[in-house]
C-alpha angles and dihedrals in degrees: 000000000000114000113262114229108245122204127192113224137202104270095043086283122155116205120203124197111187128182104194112189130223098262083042091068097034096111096039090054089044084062088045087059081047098049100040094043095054093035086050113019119218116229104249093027128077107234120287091016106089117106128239097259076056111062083027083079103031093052114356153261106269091049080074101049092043089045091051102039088080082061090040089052103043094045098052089041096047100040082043100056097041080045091050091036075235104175101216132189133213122316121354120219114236133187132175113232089182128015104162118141119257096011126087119291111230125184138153122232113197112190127174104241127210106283108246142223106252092173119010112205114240102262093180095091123059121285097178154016132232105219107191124204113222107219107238114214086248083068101058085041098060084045089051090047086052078052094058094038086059093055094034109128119237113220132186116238140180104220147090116292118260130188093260098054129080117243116210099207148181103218130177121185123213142208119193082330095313127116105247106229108273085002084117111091135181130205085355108183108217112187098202095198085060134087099263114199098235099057116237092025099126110037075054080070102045118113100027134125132222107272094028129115129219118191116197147141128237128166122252118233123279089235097046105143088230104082101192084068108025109130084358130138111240127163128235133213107189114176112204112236098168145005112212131195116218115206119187123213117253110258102229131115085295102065091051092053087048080058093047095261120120087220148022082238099057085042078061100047094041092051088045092048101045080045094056091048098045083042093050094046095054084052094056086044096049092051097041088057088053089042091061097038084053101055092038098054089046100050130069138233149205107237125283128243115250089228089056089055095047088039086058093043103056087050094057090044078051093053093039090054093049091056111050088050091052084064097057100257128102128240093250095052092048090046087047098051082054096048092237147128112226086238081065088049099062089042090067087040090063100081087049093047096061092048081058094063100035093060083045091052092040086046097053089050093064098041078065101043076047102049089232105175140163115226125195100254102055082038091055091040089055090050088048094055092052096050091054085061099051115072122253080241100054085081092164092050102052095039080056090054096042086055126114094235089054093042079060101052090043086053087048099052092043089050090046085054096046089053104041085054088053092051091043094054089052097032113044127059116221 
């Protein structure tokens, strides 16, 4: 096969131009008689078994050369690209520029490539820094109050609200008289000794009794996320259904058996100890996050295919999506409450998007320079691993495991965490 001439184009785009020759092409025409004949049987041949002069005839000469020029295609792109160590994305886009029987086939293949780092910023020095937070014995004490909050006991009571009971509540919110869209609530649980979002809210309710209402105004905050009332006067009318007592468990050695632990000391310790750790976690994470900004913004790139932008961009909408559901509210309403399409949404995801790719690209670069590579053994280990956590039934789920293309993306995920803990030794400062 003659070499192709391979042009790099603007947009991280490669073009090919082939000219394969007759005798080139000759195998690839002699599977299209194959094809055609079994695919269309020709009278006095058993299928598959008629010659090219044959279905030339029957069907003509130019059905062989378009049936064979997919092979052709596929065959000259694919041996070209592993030849050139060309790193290619998605579809290419091919067009024939000559088919004619007998003559050379020329086409042009154009394929997005695998954005580049043109300058990779030095990484040997420290990017970042972890700044850890040292958890103050105020701190476990507040987690251990939330403790107590979550076992507290509600009693009814007949008596006039105070700031440390619960009212149960019907309450309808107004706007120049008129009730203000899902202001209307029922059996709304105030907890008056809490931080309620509209200020002065709960000291409105003290002094009530169950089966009272109390009418008032209060103004909404300024940064309210619904526009038409934010820092706007509005009035309230809350009927008092029920009035309830909150009693807290005594904090003693009790309460921390009741919790699993032999003693209140080893509850402290525990708290102060889970705090440090998840305290100690965010701090890695946050300057993990500044060490890859870092190297990203001070190194420099090829361009990026559009495809690989778009590509980035639908799997944040899709983890957008996923997370806003996951917190009980649907797509439109969240692209409603931001004014946006969601044509306009992935408009503003595209910045971050190429960040995205770029840390991926810059990422890949060093797992190279670190000789961070997967072999089959911790690869199979890791598969392993997975599979003892899905159940012999579950037969779908653990061939899908056992696949090549998971077996990639498993290889994938253990080579991104080699390297991120190589950049992080040289990059980050403890």
């Amino acid at each position: 096969m003659s070499s192709p001439k391979i042009t790099f184009l603007p947009k991280s785009q490669v073009e090919l131009k082939f000219a394969v020759t007759s005798e080139e092409a000759k195998p690839y025409l002699e599977q299209a008689v194959t094809e055609i004949s079994t695919a269309k049987p020709i009278k006095g041949f058993r299928p598959g078994k008629a010659g090219y002069d044959d279905v030339k005839r029957e069907y003509g000469e130019m059905l062989i050369w378009e049936t064979a020029l997919e092979r052709i295609v596929r065959a000259n792109y694919v041996k070209t690209v592993l030849d050139e160590n060309i790193d290619t994305l998605g579809s290419p886009h091919i067009s024939v520029d000559k088919l004619v029987p007998g003559q050379d086939i020329e086409f042009t293949v154009t394929a997005s490539v695998m954005p580049q780092v043109t300058n990779l910023m030095d990484y040997t020095q420290p990017l970042a820094e972890v700044k850890k937070h040292e958890i103050k014995d105020e701190e476990a004490d507040k987690a251990i109050q939330d403790l107590r909050k979550m076992r507290r006991t509600e009693t009814a009571v007949d008596r006039a609200l105070t700031l440390d009971d619960l009212a149960i509540i019907d309450l309808e919110i107004t706007k120049d008289n008129v009730p203000v869209e899902g202001g209307t609530s029922r059996d709304y649980r105030v907890y008056l000794n809490e931080a309620h979002y509209i200020p002065g809210f709960a000291q409105k309710l003290e002094g009530a009794k169950k089966g009272e209402t109390v009418k008032f105004e209060l103004e909404f905050p300024k940064e309210h996320y619904t526009k038409a009332l934010a820092g706007q006067k509005a009035g309230f009318t809350a009927t008092v259904k029920d009035v309830l007592e909150l009693k807290l468990p005594e904090l003693n050695d009790e309460f921390a058996k009741n919790l699993g632990l032999e003693s209140l000391a080893k509850l402290q310790e525990l708290i102060k100890s889970n705090l440090q750790q998840e305290a100690d976690s965010k701090a890695e994470e946050a300057a993990e996050i500044e060490m890859l900004e870092k190297l990203v913004k001070g190194s420099r790139f090829s361009d990026i295919p559009d495809n690989l932008v778009n590509e980035e961009v639908h799997r944040m909408l899709h983890e957008l999506e996923d997370g806003v559901e996951e917190q009980g509210g649907n797509m439109e309403d969240y692209l409603s409450s931001l004014k946006k399409t969601k044509d306009q949404l992935k408009l503003d995801l595209v910045p971050q998007a190429i960040l995205r790719v770029q840390t991926a690209v810059a990422l890949k670069e060093i797992a190279g320079r670190e000789n961070c590579e997967v072999d089959e053994k911790e690869l199979d280990a890791e598969i392993d691993r997975i599979l003892e956590r899905i159940k012999p039934e579950d037969k779908e789920v653990r061939e899908r495991v056992s696949s090549a293309e998971y077996r990639d993306y498993v290889s994938a995920q253990i080579k991104n965490r080699k390297t991120l803990k190589a950049l992080k030794e040289k990059a980050l400062k403890k």
